[in-house]
C-alpha positions in Angstrom: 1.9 -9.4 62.6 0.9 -6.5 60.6 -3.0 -5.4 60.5 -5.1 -5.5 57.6 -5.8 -2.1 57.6 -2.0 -1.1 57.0 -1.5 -3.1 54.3 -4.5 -2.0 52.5 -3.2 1.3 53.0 0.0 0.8 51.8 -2.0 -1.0 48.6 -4.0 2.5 48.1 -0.8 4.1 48.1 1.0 1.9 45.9 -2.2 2.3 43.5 -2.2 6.0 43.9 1.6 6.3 43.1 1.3 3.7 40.3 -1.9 6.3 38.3 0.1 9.1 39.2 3.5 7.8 37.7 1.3 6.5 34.6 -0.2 10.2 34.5 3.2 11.6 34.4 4.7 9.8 31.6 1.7 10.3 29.8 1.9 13.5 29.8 5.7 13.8 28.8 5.2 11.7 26.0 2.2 13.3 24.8 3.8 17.1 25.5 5.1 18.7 22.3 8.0 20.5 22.5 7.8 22.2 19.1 11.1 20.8 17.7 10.5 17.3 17.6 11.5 17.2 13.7 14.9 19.3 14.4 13.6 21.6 12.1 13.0 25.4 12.7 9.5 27.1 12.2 10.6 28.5 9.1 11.9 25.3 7.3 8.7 23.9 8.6 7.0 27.5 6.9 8.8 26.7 3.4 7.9 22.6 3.3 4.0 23.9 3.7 4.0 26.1 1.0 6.0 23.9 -1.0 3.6 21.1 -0.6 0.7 23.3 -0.8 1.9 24.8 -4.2 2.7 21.2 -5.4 -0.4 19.2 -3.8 -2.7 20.6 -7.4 0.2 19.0 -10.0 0.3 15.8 -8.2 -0.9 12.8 -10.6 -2.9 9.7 -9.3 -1.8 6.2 -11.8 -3.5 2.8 -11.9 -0.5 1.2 -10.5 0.1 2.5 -7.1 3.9 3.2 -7.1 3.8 5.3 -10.2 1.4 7.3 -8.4 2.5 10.8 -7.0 2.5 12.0 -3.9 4.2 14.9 -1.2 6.9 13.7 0.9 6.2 14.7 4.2 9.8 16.0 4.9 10.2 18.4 1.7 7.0 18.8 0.3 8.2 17.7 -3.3 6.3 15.4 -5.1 7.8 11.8 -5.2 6.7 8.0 -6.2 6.0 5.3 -4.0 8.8 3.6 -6.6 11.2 6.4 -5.5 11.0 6.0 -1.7 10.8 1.8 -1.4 13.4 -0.2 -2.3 11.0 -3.6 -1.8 13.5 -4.9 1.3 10.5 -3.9 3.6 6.9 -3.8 4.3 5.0 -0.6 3.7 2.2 0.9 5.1 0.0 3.3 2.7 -2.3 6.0 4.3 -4.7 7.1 2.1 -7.0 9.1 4.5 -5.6 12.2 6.8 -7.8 14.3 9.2 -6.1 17.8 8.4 
């Protein structure tokens, strides 16, 4: 018969090993490794300016898909109409921190 005190032992350890594993894949999955997007700093370089340079010509409509706004992966200005082709839901974020 095996004592209590081994088995709540092994229980800390189990615990321990469980918050360290749970530590380790946090970490990985919240570790950037800079080329995440498969593009190079520079093509990431020319879609900021792009958008930048384009962000003051962008025109806000009544109807939302006629309204125009930066796609995140060129920096062009595009229409909600031009990306969705209604087959889907969509989610719209109006509000970014940076």
């Amino acid at each position: 018969m095996r004592s209590t005190k081994t088995t709540a032992q092994r229980m800390t350890r189990h615990k321990a090993a469980a918050v360290v594993a749970g530590l380790a894949l946090f970490a990985t999955a919240c570790g950037g490794s800079g080329g995440g997007s498969g593009q190079t700093s520079d093509e990431q370089t020319a879609i900021l300016e792009s958008a930048s340079q384009n962000e003051s010509g962008l025109t806000v409509s009544a109807d939302l898909v006629s309204t125009e706004m930066l796609d995140v992966r060129t920096g062009e200005p595009t229409t909600l109409s031009d990306v969705v082709d209604g087959d889907r839901a969509v989610v719209v974020w109006y509000w970014a921190p940076h």
